[in-house]
C-alpha positions in Angstrom: 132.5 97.8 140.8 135.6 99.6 143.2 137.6 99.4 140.1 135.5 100.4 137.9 134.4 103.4 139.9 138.5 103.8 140.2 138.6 103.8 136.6 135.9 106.7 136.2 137.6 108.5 139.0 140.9 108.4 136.9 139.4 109.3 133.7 137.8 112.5 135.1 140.9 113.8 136.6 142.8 113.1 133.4 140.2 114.8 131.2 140.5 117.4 134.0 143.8 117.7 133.3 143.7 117.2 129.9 141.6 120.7 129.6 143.4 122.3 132.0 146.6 121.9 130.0 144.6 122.5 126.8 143.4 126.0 128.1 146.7 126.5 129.3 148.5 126.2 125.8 145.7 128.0 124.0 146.5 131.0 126.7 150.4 130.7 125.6 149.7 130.2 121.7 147.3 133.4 122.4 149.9 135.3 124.3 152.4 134.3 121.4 150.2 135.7 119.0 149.9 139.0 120.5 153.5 139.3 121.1 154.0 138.9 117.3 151.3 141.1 116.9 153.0 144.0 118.5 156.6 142.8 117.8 155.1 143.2 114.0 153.5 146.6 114.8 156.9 147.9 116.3 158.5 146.9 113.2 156.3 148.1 111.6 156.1 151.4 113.0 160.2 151.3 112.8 160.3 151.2 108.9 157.6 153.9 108.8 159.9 156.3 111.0 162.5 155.2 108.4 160.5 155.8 105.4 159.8 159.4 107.2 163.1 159.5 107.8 164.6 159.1 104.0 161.3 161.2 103.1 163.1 164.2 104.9 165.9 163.4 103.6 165.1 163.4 100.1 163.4 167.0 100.9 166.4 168.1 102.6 168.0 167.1 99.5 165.3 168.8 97.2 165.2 172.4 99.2 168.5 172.6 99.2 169.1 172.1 95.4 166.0 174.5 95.1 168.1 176.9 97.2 171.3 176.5 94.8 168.9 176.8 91.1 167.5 179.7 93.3 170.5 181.2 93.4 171.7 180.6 90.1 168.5 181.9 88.9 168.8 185.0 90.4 172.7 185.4 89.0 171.6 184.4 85.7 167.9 187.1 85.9 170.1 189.7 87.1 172.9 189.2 84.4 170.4 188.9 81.9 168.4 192.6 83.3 172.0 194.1 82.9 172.2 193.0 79.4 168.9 194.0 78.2 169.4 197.3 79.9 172.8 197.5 78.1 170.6 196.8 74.9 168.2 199.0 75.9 170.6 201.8 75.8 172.1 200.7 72.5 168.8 200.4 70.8 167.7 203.5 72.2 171.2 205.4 70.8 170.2 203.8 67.5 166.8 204.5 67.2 168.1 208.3 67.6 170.7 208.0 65.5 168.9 205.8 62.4 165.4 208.5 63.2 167.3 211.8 63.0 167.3 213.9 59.7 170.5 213.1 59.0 169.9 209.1 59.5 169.7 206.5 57.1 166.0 207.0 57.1 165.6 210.2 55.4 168.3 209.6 52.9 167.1 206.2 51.8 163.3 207.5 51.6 164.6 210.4 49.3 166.9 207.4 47.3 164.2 205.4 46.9 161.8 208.4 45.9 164.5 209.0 43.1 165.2 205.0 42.2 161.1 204.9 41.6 161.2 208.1 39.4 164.2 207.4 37.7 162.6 203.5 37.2 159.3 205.0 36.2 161.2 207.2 33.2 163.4 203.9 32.4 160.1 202.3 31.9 158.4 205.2 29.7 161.5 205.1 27.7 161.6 201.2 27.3 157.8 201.1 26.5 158.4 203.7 23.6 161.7 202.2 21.9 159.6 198.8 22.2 156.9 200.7 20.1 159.9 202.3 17.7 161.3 198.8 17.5 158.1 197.5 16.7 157.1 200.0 13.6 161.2 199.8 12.7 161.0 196.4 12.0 157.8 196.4 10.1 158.8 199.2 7.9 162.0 197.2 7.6 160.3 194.3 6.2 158.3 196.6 3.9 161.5 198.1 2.7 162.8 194.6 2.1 160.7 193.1 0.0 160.2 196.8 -1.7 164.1 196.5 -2.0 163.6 193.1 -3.5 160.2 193.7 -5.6 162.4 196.8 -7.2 164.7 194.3 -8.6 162.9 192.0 -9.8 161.2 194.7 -12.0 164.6 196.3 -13.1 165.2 193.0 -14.5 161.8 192.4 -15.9 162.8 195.8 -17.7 165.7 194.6 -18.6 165.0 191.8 -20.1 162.3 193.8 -22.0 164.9 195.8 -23.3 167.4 193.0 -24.6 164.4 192.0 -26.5 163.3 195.4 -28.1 167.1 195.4 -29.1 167.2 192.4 -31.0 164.0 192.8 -32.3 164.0 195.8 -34.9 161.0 198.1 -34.8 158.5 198.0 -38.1 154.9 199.2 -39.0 151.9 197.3 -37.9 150.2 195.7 -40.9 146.8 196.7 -41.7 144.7 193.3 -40.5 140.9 192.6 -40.0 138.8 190.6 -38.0 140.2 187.3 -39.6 143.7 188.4 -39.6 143.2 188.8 -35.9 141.1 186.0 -34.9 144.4 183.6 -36.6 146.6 185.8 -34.9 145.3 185.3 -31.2 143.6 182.0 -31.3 147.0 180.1 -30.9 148.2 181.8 -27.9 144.7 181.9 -26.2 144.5 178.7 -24.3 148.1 179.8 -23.1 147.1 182.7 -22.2 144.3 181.8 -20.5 146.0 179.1 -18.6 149.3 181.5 -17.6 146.4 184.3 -16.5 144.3 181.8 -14.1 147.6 180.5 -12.6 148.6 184.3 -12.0 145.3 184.6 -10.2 145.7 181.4 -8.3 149.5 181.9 -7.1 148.4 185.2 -6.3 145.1 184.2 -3.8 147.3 181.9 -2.3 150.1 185.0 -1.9 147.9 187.1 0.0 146.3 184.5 2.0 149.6 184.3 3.6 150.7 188.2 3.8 148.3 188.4 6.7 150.3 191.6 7.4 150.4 193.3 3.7 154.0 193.3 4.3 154.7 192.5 0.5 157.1 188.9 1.8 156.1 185.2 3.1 158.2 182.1 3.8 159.1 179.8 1.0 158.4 176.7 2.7 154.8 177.7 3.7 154.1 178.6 0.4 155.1 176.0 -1.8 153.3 173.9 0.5 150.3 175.8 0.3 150.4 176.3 -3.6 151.1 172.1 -3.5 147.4 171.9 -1.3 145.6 174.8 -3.4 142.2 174.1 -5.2 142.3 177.3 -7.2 145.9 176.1 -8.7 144.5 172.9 -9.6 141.8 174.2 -11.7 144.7 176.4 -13.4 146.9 173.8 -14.2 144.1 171.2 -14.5 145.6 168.0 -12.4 147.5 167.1 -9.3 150.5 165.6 -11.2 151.1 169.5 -12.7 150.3 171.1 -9.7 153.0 168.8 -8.2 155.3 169.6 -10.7 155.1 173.3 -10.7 155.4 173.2 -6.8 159.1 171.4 -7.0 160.2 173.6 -9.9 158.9 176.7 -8.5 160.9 175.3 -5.1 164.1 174.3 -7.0 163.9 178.1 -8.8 163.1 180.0 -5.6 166.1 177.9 -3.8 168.6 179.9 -6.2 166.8 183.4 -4.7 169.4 185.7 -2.4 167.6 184.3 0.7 166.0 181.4 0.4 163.8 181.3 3.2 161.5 184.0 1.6 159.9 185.2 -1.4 158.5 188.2 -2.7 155.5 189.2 -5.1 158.2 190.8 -7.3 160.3 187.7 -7.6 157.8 185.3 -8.2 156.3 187.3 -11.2 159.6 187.5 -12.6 159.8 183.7 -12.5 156.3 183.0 -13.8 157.1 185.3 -16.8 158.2 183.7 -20.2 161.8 184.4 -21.3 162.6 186.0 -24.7 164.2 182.8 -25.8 160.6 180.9 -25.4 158.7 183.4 -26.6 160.7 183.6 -29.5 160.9 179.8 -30.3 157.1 179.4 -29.9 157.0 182.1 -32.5 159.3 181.2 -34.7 157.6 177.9 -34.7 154.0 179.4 -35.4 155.0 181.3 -38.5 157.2 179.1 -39.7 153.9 176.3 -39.8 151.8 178.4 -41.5 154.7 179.8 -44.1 155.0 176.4 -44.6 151.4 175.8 -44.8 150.5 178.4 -47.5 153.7 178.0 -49.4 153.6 174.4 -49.5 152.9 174.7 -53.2 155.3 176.9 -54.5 158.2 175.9 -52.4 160.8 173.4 -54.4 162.3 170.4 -53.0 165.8 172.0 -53.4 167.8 173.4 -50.3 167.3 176.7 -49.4 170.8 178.7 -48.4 170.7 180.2 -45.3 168.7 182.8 -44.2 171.1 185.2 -42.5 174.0 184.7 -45.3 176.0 187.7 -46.8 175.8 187.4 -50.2 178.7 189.7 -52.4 178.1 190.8 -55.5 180.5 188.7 -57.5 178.3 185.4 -56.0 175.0 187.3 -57.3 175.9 187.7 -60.8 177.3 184.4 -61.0 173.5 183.2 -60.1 170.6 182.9 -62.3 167.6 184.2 -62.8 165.9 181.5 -61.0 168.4 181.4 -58.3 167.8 184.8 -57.6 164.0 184.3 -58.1 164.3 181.6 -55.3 166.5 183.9 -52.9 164.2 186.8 -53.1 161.3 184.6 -52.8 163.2 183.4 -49.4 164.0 187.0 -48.3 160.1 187.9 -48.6 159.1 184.9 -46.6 161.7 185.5 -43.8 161.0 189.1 -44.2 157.2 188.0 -43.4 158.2 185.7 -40.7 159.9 188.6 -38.7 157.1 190.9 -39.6 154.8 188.3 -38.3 157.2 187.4 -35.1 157.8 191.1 -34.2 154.0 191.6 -34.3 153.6 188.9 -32.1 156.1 189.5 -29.6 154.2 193.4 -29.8 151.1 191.7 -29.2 152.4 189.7 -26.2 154.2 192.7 -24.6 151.2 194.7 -24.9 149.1 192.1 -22.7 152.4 191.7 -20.6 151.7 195.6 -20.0 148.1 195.4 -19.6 149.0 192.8 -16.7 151.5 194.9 -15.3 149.6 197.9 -15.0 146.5 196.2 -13.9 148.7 194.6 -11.0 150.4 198.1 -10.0 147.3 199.8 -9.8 145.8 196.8 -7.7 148.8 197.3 -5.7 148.9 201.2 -5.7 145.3 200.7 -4.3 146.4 198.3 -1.9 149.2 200.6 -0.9 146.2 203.6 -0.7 144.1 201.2 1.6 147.1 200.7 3.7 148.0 204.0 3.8 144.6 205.2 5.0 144.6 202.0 7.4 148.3 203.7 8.7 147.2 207.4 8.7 144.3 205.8 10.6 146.2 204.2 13.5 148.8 207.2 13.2 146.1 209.5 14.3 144.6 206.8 16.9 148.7 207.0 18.2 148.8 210.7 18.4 144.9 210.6 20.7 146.8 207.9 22.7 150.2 210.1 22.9 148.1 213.1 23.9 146.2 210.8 26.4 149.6 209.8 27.8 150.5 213.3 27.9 147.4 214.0 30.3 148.0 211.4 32.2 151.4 212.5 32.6 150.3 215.9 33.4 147.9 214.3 36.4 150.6 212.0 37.4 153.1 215.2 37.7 150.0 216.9 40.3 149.8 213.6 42.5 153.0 213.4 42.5 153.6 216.4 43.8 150.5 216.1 46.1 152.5 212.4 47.1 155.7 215.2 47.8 153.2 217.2 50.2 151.7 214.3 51.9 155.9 212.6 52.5 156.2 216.1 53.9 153.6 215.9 56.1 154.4 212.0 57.4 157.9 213.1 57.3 156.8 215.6 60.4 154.5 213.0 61.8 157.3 210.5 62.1 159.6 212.8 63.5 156.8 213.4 65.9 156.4 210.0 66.6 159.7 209.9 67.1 160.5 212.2 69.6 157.2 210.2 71.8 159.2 206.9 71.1 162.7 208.2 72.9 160.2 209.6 75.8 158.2 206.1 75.7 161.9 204.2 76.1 163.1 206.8 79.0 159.9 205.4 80.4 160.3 201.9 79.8 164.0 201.8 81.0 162.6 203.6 84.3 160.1 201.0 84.9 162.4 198.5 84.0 165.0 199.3 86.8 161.6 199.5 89.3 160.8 196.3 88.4 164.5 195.0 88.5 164.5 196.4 92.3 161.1 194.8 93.3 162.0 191.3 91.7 165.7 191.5 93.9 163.9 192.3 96.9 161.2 189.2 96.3 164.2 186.7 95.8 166.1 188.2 98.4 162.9 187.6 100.9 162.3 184.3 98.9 166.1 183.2 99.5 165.7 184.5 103.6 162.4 182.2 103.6 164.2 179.1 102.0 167.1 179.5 104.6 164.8 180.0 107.2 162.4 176.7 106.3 165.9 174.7 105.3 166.9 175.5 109.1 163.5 174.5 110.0 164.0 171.3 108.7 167.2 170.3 109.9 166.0 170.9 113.5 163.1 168.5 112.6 165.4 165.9 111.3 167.7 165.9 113.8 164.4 165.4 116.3 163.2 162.5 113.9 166.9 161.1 114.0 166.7 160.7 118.1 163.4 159.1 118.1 164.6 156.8 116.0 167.2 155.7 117.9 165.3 155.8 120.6 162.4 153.3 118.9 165.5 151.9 118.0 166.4 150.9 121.6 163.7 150.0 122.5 162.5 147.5 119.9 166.3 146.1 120.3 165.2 145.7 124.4 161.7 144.4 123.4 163.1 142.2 121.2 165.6 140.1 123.9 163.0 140.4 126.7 160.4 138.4 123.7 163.3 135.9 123.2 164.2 135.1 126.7 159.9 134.6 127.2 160.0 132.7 124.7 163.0 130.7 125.6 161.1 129.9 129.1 158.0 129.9 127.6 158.9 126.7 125.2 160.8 125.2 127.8 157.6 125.2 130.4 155.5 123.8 127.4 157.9 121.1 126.5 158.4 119.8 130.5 154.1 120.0 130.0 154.2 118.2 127.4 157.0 115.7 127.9 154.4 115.2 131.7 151.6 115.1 129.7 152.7 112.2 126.8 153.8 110.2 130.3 150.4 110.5 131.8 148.4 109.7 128.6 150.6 106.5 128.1 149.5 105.8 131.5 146.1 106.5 130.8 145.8 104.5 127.7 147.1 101.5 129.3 144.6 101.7 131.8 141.9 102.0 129.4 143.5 99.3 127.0 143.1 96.5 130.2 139.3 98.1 130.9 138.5 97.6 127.3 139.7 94.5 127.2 138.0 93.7 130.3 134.5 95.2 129.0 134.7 92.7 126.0 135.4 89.7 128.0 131.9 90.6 130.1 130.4 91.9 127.1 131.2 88.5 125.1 130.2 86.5 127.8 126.9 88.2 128.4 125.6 88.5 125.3 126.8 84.8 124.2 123.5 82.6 125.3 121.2 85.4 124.3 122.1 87.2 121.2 124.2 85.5 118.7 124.2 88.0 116.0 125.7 91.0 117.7 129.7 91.2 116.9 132.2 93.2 118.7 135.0 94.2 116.0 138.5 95.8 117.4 141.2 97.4 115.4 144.9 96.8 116.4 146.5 99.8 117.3 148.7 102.2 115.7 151.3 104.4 115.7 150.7 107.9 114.1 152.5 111.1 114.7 151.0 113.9 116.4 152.0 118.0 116.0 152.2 119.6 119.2 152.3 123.7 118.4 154.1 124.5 115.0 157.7 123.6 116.0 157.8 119.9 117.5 156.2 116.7 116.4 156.3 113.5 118.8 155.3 109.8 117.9 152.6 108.9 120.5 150.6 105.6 120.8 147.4 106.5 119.9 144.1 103.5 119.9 142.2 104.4 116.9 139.1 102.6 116.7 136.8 102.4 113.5 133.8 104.1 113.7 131.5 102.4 112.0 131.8 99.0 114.4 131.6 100.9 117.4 128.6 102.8 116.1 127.3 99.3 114.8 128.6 97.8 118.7 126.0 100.7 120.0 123.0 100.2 118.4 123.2 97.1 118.8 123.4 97.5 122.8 120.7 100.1 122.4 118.4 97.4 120.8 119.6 94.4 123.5 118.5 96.9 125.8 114.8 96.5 125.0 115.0 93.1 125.7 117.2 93.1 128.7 116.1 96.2 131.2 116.1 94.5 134.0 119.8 92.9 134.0 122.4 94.5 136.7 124.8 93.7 134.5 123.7 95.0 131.6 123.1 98.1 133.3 126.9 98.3 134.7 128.1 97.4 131.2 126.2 100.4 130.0 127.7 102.6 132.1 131.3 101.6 131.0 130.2 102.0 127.6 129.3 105.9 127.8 132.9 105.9 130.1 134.9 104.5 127.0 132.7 106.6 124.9 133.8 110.4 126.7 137.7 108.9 126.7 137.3 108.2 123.3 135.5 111.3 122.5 138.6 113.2 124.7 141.4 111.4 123.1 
């Protein structure tokens, strides 16, 4: 019982101990804390006077490269106002010079008043010869193909003429109906045939003088005379239509200029030579010579018409020989009779054309004429409403003279108000020149002034920092050197404390040892199923503060057997209240317990 009550008395002074040097170290670790705290805070508050410090600095810096763009500003604002005054001046000497009434001004208003009217007559003028042109190269083209018309009807006459040469004149012969009938009936279809394609050629003529100028293009028109209906129903098929086209082509290629073709020359193509004429003839009375002769002609050859006979030859002959001759002479005598009335008969429709063709053409010409005097006299309205306009134009522009007279005064006015509106300007310019020197100069004064201001400030910022300085230097040793004695203290603790708890635990080893002996041997003869487990002990490392680590000898016990080593005393103590020793083994029990629970 003494050693048990020795042992309690032990293990209340060491768990006495044990929290007084727990409360003890949690005062220092607190104490530590707090120093960092404000060793942190200092440091803190030393970078922040820093920071401040560069801050005004970095202004410093900034007003006094203000100061220098202010000053450069103010160079470069009052060069500039000396220059634009200097321009001021010159643009004010100009604007005299270019406004006066001898300036540019006046004399290039009055040359461009005389360029217009001059350009305005130019124009007249050029409108007119484009109308002269005009008419001059239509009446050229007129003249042309009348040029060209002219000679091809000098050399229709002419050829007329060759013909009425070799062809001697002699009287008409009395005929009747019958005689005339078989005179025209084999040149009828001919001459129907020659008049439609006359017609035709000459529809397709005029459907391309769109102008009546009297001359068309050669390729237009042999291409319209190779598409025309009406020349296909004169020559009857496409094949003849075809070939008159070419041949007309190939004959009007030989023209003077082949690129055109006029009324003129195309009759003198479509009209029959002499030659033809006087084949065909020779060939029709030579059939029906033939035809009523047939039975008093013999089969001997006939000498030849146009041979000289002398006299010598013609009384050699005889009588029937001469007989023959003179019957010869009378038939070639009625052949030309017959072929001179023929060629009268075709010159007299040849004439009938003609003139039926000139008079359609003198009526054309009157139409065209009337058509002319027509527009001449629509000209000369137009020409005498030019004229009045002319005569209007001349009273505005001499009402535009008046009214340049009048803005000519109103701009010299205006002028004279301009030179007083630039003295002006230039006199409010220099006030204004004045007041913005004085505002920099007062602006400069307050930037020197606040850039003194400044440096005083820094220079007071620059001694409290050294002072902080100081004193966080002083702070900081006095924190060490705690420190320093602070550890120590706390290691001597500690190294007293680890003796004392090896002490302790070996006491309390031999009591536990000695409370399962009594415990075995009291439970033994009464309770054979409660078991007492133990765990060996081991070594584990324990951390003392955040710096130091010590191996200790620590008992660690398992729970769950001493919880099971519990209840089961709690239940043996139902059965066994009245034991002394039970009682005493209780009480060592709830001893072990609050070590256990202190450890």
């Amino acid at each position: 019982m003494r050693a048990t009550s020795g042992c309690c008395g032990r293990s209340t002074q060491q768990t006495a101990l044990h929290a007084a040097g727990k409360k003890s170290e949690g005062n220092m670790i607190n104490e530590r804390i707090s120093l960092q705290e404000q060793i942190k805070t200092w440091k803190q508050k030393l970078l922040d006077h820093s920071a401040k410090n560069e801050l005004d600095k970095l202004q410093l810096r900034d007003f006094q490269k203000e100061e220098e763009r202010t000053k450069h500003k103010l160079t470069r604002t009052v060069r500039a106002l000396a220059s634009e005054k200097a321009k001021a001046e010159i643009i004010a000497h100009s604007v005299a010079n270019f406004c006066s009434r001898l300036g540019p001004v006046i004399t290039s208003i009055d040359r461009i008043h005389d360029a217009t009217s001059k350009l305005q007559s130019y124009e007249i003028r050029v409108h007119s010869l484009q109308d002269r042109i005009k008419v001059a190269s239509l009446l050229l083209s007129h003249r042309h193909a009348w040029y060209r018309n002219n000679e091809a009807a000098t050399e229709m006459k002419r050829r007329i003429l060759n013909r009425q040469t070799l062809i001697s004149p002699s009287p008409r012969p009395p005929c009747d109906d019958n005689n005339i009938e078989k005179r025209q009936r084999p040149g009828s279809k001919t001459q129907q045939i020659r008049h439609g394609l006359q017609k035709a050629v000459r529809a397709v003529f005029d459907e391309l003088d769109i102008y009546k100028t009297g001359i068309i293009s050669r390729e237009s028109f042999v291409g319209a005379l190779s598409s025309s209906d009406r020349v296909l129903l004169a020559l009857g098929d496409d094949i003849t239509r075809k070939r008159f086209a070419k041949r007309l082509d190939r004959q009007l290629a030989h023209l003077v200029d082949s690129k055109t073709v006029t009324w003129g020359e195309l009759m003198l193509l479509l009209a029959p030579k002499y030659s033809d004429v006087l084949g065909l003839a020779s060939e029709r009375t030579a059939q029906s010579s033939i035809s009523s002769t047939t039975a008093e002609v013999d089969e001997r050859p006939l000498a030849p018409i146009f041979k000289v006979w002398k006299r010598a030859e013609l009384e050699t002959l005889s009588k029937e020989r001469l007989c023959d001759l003179i019957r010869s002479l009378q038939r070639d005598r009625e052949m030309l009779r017959q072929r001179v009335q023929c060629d009268a008969f075709q010159l007299a429709d040849r004439v009938q054309g003609l003139r039926s063709e000139w008079e359609a053409k003198v009526a054309a010409l009157h139409i065209q004429n009337g058509f002319l005097r027509r527009e001449l006299n629509q000209k000369t309205s137009a020409s005498q409403k030019v004229e009045g306009q002319m005569m209007r134009l001349e009273d505005e522009s001499a009402r535009l003279h008046i009214k340049k007279q009048y803005y000519r005064d109103k701009f010299e006015h205006s002028v004279n108000e301009h030179r007083v509106l630039i003295e002006q300007v230039k006199a409010d310019k220099e006030i204004c020149v004045q007041h913005e020197q004085e505002l920099w100069q007062k602006e400069v004064r307050d930037m020197t002034f606040q850039t003194h201001q400044i440096q005083l400030e820094n220079q007071k910022h620059r001694k409290k920092i050294r002072q902080l300085e100081h004193e966080i230097t002083r702070l900081h040793n006095n924190m060490t050197k705690v420190e320093s004695k602070q550890v120590l203290e706390l290691k001597n603790k500690l190294s007293r404390r680890i003796n004392e708890l090896e002490k302790i635990r070996k006491e309390r080893n031999g009591i536990l040892a000695s409370l399962r002996e009594l415990e075995l041997n009291a439970k033994a003869p009464r309770t054979r199923n409660f078991q007492v487990q133990t765990e060996p002990l081991k070594l584990i490392d324990v951390k003392i503060g955040s710096t130091q680590t010590t191996p200790v000898w620590q008992l660690s016990e398992a729970s769950a057997p001493y919880d099971g080593c519990i209840k089961t005393a709690t239940k043996s103590s139902q059965y066994i209240a009245s034991d002394p020793e039970y009682e005493k083994l209780h009480r060592l029990e709830t001893i072990a317990k609050a070590l256990l629970d202190d450890n």
